[in-house]
N, C-alpha and C positions, 0 to 999 in steps of 0.2 A: 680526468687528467692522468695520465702514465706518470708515476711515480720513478723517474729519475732518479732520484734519491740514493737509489739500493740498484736500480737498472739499468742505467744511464746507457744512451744508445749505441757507444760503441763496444761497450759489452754486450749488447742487445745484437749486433751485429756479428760479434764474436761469437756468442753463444750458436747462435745463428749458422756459421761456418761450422762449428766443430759438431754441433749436434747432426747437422745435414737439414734446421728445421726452415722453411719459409718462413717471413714476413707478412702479416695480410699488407695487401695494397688495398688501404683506404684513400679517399681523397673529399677533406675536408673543406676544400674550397679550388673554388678555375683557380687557374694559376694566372690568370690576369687580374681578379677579382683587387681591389684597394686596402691596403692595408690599414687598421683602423687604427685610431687611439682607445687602447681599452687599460682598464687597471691590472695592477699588476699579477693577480692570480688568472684572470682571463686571457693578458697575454702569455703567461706561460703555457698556460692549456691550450692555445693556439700556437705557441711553437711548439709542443708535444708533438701536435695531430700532425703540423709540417714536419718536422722529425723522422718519425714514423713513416711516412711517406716516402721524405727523402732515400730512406734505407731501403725500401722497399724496390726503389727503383732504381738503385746503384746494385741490387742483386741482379738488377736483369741490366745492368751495364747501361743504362740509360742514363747515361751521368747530366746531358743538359737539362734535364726536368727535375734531377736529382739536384743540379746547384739551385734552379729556382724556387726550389722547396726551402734549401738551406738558405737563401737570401731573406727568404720573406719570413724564416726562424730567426734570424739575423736581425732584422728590422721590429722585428715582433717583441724581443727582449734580449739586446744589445748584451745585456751581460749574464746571462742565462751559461753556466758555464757547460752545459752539455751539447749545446749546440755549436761552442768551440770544438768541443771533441768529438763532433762528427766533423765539422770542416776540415779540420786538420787530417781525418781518416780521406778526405771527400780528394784532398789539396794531393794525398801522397799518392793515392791512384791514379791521377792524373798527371803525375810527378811535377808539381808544382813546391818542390820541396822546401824555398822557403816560406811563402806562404801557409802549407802545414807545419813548420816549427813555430811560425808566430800562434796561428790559433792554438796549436798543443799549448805552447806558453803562457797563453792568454787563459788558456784553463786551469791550469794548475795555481796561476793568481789569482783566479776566483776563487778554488777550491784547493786549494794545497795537500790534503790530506785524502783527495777523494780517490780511491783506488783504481778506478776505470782511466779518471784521466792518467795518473800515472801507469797505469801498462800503455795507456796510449802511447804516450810520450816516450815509453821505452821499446814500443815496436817500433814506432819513430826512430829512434837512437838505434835500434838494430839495425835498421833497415838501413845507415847512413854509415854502417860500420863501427860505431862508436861501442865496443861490446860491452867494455867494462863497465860505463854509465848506463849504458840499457839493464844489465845484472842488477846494479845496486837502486833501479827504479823498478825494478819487476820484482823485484824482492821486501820493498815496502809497500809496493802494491800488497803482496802476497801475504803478507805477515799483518797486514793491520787486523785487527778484533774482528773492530765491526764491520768487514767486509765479507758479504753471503758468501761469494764465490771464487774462493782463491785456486783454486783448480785452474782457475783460465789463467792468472798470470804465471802460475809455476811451468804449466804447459807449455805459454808463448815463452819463455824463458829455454825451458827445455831446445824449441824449436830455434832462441839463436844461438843457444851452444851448440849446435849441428853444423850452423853453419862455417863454425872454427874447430870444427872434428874433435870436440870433447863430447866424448859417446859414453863415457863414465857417469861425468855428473849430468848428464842431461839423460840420461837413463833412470837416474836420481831422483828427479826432479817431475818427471813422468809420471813417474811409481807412486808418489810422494801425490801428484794429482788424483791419481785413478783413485788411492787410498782414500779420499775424501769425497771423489765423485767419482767411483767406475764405468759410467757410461758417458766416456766422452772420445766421438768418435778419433781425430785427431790423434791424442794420448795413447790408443788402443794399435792405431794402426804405424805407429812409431816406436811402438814400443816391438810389435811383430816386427818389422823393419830392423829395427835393432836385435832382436832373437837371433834371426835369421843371418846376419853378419855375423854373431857369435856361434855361428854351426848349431844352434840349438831351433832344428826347424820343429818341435815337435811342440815348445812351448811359442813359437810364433804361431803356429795354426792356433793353438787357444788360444790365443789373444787375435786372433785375425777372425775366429770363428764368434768371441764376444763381440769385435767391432761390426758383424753382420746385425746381429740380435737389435742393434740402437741405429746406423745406419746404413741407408742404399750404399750398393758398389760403385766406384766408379774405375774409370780405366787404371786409378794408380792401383787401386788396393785389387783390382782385380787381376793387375799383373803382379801383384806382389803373392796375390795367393798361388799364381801357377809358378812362379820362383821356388814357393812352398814345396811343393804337392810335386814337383820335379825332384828337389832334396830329396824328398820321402819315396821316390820313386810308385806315386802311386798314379798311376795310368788313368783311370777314372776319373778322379781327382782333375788332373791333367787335362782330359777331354771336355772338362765339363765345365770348368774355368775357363779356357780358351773359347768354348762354344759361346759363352754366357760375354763373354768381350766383343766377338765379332757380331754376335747379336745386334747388342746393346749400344756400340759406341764403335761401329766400323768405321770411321772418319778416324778414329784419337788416333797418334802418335805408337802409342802401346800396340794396337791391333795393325797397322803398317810392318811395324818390328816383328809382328808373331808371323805375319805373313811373310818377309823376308826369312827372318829364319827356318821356313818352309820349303822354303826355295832351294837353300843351300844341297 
């Protein structure tokens, strides 16, 4: 059984985004297969495995196979409060938003004190504009003891005070993460993002050159490094970042933009 407990999926998820790491895709039973009556430690173990599944396949955006994982986690242990706090991640992506505020709610009444739901509920509350309530849930996330990994909620915190252009304390709050876990790719490459608005491109390259070491590039951080490396006016740098875009991800948005500016 996946000990929820300390891991709970939507941290499982989270960790997941920010490290850059996959999910295996198991799959513990068809998905037509009957749902049993079992006891109560079997059906948790059985909504684990559906869990796990489900997360696995909302990464590859597969979200119908992903809700029928989460139904049959649903039916499996009704009040199993971590598979409220996938639903409610499951509900927001598809922006079914009040449906994901019921499930968030419905977890936090199972578990009041459990940390993962609350950053849930407070991406939630970011995500709906609600900043100050998101703050003051991601920061009891954050601070509780016995929570292994507070890194993720000061991060996701850091990343809704972005979105109300406080670059101070969420520069803060960043710092305040990497401090307890440094290799977190998100934190690293927000935090160069931020360098780099402060004219200080030389300590954004450290931290853009740390965020390689833990994870792949992708078109953001890859244009954030030729942002870099343009500041620094280093040509190589330049060539080899750009090269390493159009390779890599000639479809993104970013590599359109490099070739426009080409053009000019």
């Amino acid at each position: 059984m996946i000990r929820w407990r300390h891991h709970p999926p939507t941290l499982l998820l989270t960790l997941a985004l920010l490290t850059g790491c996959g999910l295996l895709n198991t799959d513990p039973v068809s998905l037509d297969a009957p749902i049993p009556k079992l006891p109560k430690e079997q059906a948790l173990k059985a909504a684990d495995a559906n869990l796990k599944v489900a997360m696995a396949y909302m990464q590859q955006n597969n979200m119908e196979i992903a809700n029928n994982r989460l139904q049959r986690a649903l039916k499996l242990a009704p009040d199993y409060y971590a598979t409220h706090v996938l639903l409610g991640h499951f509900y927001r992506r598809t922006q079914d938003l009040n449906r994901a505020e019921q499930h968030l709610q419905r977890a936090l009444a199972l578990a009041p004190n459990n940390s993962s739901a609350l950053d849930s509920y407070a991406q939630f509350l970011c995500s709906t504009k609600k900043y100050q309530q998101a703050r003051e849930y991601f920061l009891k996330a954050a601070t509780n003891p016995l929570y292994e990994t507070p890194e993720i909620p000061y991060t996701n915190l850091a990343s809704c005070l972005l979105e109300t252009d406080e670059k101070t304390e969420a520069m803060q709050y960043l710092l305040q993460a990497l401090q307890i876990n440094p290799r977190i790719p998100l934190a690293l490459l927000r935090v160069a993002t931020l360098q780099l608005e402060n004219n200080d491109a030389l300590v954004a390259r450290a931290y853009l050159q740390r965020y390689e070491t833990v994870a792949r590039h992708t078109p953001r951080s890859l244009w954030l490094a030729i942002q870099i490396e343009r500041r620094l006016n280093n040509a190589d740098g330049i060539s080899s970042y750009e090269l390493t875009l159009r390779k890599l991800y000639p479809d993104s948005p970013e590599a359109h933009q490099l070739s426009a500016q080409g053009q000019r």
